[in-house]
C-alpha positions in Angstrom: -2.1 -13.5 19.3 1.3 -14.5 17.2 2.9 -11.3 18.0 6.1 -11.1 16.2 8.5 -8.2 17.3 11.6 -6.6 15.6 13.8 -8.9 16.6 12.2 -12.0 15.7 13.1 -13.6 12.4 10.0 -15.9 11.0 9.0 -17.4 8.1 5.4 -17.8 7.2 6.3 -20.5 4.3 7.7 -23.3 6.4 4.1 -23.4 8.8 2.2 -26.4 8.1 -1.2 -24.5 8.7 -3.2 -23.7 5.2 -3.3 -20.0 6.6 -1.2 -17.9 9.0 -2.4 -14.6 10.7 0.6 -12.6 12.5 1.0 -9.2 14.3 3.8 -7.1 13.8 4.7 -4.1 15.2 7.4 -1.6 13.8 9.0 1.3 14.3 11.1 1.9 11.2 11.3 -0.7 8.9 12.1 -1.6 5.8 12.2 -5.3 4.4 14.2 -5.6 1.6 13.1 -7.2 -1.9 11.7 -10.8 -1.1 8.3 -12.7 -1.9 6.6 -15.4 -0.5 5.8 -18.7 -1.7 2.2 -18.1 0.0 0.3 -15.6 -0.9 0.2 -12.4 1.4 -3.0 -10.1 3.1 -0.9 -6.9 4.4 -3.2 -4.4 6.7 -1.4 -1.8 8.8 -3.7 -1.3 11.7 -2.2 2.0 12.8 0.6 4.0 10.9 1.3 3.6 7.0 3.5 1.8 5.1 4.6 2.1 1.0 4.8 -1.3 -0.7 6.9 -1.4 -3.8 6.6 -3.6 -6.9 8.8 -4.1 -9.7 7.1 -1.5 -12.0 4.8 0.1 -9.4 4.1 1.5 -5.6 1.6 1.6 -3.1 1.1 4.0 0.1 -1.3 1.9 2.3 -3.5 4.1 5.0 -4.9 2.0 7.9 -8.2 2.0 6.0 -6.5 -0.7 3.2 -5.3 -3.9 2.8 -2.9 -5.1 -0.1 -2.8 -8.5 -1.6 0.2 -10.1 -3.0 0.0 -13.4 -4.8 2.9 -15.8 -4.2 6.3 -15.3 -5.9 5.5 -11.4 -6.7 8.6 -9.5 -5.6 7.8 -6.9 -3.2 9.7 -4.5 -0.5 7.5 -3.2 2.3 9.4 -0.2 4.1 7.5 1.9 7.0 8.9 5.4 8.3 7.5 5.6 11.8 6.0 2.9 14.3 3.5 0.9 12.4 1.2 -1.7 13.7 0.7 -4.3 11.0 -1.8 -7.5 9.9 -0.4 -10.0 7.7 -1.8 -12.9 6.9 -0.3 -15.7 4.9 -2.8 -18.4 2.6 -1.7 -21.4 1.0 -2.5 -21.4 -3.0 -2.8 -25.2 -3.2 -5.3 -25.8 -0.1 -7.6 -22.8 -1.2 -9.1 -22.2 -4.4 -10.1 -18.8 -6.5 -7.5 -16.9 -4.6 -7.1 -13.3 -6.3 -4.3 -13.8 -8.9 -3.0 -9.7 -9.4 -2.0 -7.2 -6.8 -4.7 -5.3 -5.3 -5.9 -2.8 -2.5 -8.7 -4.0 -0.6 -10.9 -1.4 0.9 -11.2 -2.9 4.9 -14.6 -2.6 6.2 -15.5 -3.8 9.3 -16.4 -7.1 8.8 -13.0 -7.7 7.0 -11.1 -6.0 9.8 -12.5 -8.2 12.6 -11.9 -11.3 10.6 -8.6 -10.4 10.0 -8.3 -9.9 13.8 -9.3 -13.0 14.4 -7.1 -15.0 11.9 -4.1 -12.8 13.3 -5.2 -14.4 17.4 -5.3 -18.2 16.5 -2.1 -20.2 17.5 0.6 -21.2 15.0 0.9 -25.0 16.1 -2.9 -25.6 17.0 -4.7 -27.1 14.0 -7.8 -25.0 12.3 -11.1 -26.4 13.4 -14.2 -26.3 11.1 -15.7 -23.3 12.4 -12.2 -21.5 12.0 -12.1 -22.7 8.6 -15.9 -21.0 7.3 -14.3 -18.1 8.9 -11.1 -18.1 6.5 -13.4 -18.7 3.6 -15.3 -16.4 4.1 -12.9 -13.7 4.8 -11.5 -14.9 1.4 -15.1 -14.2 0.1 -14.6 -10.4 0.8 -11.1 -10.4 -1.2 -13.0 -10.5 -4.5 -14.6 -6.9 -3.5 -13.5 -4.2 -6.5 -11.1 -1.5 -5.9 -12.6 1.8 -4.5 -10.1 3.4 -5.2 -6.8 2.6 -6.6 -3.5 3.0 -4.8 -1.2 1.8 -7.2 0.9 4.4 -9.2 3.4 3.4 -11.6 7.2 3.7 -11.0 9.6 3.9 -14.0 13.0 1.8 -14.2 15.3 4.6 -15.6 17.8 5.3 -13.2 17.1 9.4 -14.0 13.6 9.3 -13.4 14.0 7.1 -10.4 15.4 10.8 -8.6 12.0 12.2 -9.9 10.1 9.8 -8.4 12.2 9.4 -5.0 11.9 12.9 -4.5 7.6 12.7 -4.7 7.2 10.1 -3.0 9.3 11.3 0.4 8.4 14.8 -0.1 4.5 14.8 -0.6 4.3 18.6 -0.7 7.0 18.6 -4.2 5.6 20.5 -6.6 9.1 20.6 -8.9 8.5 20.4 -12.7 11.3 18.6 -14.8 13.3 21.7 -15.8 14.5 21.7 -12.2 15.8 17.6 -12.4 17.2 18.1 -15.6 20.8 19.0 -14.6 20.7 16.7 -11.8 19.6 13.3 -13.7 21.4 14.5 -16.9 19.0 14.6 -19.4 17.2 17.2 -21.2 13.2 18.3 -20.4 12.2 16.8 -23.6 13.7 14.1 -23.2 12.8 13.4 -19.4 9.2 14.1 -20.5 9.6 11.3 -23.1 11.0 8.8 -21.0 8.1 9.5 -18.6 5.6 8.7 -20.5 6.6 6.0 -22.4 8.0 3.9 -18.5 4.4 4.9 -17.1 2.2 5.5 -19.3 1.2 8.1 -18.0 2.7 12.0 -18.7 4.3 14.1 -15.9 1.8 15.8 -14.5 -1.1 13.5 -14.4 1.5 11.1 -12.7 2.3 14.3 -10.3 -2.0 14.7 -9.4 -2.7 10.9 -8.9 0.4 11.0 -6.4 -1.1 13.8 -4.7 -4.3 12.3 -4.5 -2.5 8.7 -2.8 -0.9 10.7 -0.7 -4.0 12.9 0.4 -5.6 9.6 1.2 -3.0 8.5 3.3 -2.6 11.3 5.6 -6.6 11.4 5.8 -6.4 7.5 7.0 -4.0 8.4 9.9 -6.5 10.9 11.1 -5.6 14.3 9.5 -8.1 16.8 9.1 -9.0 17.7 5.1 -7.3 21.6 6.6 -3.9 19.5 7.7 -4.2 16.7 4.8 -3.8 20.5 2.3 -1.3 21.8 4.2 1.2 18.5 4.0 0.7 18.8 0.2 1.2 22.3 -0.1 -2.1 23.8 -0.7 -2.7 27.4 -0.7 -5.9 27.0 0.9 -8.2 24.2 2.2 -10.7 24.8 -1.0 -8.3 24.6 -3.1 -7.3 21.0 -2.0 -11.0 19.8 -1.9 -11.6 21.7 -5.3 -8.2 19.4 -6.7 -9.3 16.2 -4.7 -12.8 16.4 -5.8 -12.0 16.5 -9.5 -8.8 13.7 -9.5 -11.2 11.4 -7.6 -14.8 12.2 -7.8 -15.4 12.9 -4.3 -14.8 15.0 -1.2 -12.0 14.2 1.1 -14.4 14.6 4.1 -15.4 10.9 2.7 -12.5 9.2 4.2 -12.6 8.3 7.4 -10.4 10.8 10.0 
């Protein structure tokens, strides 16, 4: 397997193979702003990692992949040790690639193919049999989102101490009245500004975060009673009662 450590400087854009699988291990990490001129497959296999986009960010549990078409700008930054897939497809050797970020629910069969990709050698070239494999792996890419991770991320400076704050503190619960003096603005007009960078108003932006994060801690194998706790629940029906009305379903459906 192409392990690659934290040491090791690579770059997936100068291999001569149509697709490259590597494993990476982290403790923390954080990547910087860069894209690729491949496209990218990012599964963490144990631990999580947020994956920022220009206008939006995504907390990835071990039970999702995200896809990142070539030339997107992205920053991939982990907080603890975090064992990670990433596999890297050339655009002009494969066809009907998906052209948009997504999160790709990882079912078994996806996982193991993604295994195997990640164990082939980087100078050996792909046989047939490898190749039906790729496709077909490429096959399950086009599966819909269960559920999406994305949330939107505004590009005002003032709302970006908002935002900060939720996404490293997933048990905030702060309305705007207590950032106004600290980003300079009034409510009104930090309300205003929210909606109109995210389309979305303060508070449902607040519930779908809670909802990303819920699914996180479920993926790394918290309980629903520790998943409430983290985000600040009173109780654990009152976390199931929230998560069952953001998201339609109980949070005893993800795996734990």
């Amino acid at each position: 397997m192409p392990l690659i450590t934290e040491s090791e400087l690579f770059d997936p854009d100068e291999c001569s193979q149509p697709v490259v699988g590597l494993a990476i291990n982290h403790g923390k990490h954080d990547s910087g702003l860069h894209s690729h001129r491949r496209a990218q497959l990012l599964y963490a296999v144990k631990g999580c990692m947020s994956i920022r986009f220009d206008e939006k960010v995504c907390i990835l549990p071990p039970t999702s992949a995200v896809w990142i078409p070539p030339g997107v700008m992205h920053r991939a930054t982990m907080s603890g040790k975090t064992h990670y897939r990433s596999l890297y497809f050339d655009c002009d050797y494969f066809s009907h690639l998906p052209n948009r970020e997504k999160v790709i629910d990882v079912n078994p069969l996806l996982k193991e193919l993604i295994t195997r990709v990640t164990s082939w050698s980087l100078e050996e070239t792909l046989k047939p049999p490898e190749m039906q494999l790729v496709n077909v792996l490429i096959s399950e890419l086009s599966a819909p989102e269960a559920h999406s991770l994305f949330i939107p991320t505004p590009g005002d400076k003032r709302l970006r101490i908002i935002v900060e704050d939720y996404l490293l503190n997933p048990a905030c619960h702060k309305e705007l009245s207590l950032y106004a003096e600290q980003c300079g603005a009034s409510v009104k007009t930090l309300t205003r500004l929210f909606k109109k960078e995210t389309g979305m108003t303060f508070q449902a932006w607040k519930q779908r975060l809670r909802v990303i994060h819920a699914i996180r801690f479920l993926g790394t194998g918290k309980s629903v009673s520790q998943t409430g706790q983290l985000l600040g629940f009173s109780s654990d029906s009152a976390f199931v009662q929230f998560f069952r009305k953001q998201s339609g379903a109980t949070p005893g459906k993800y795996p734990q």
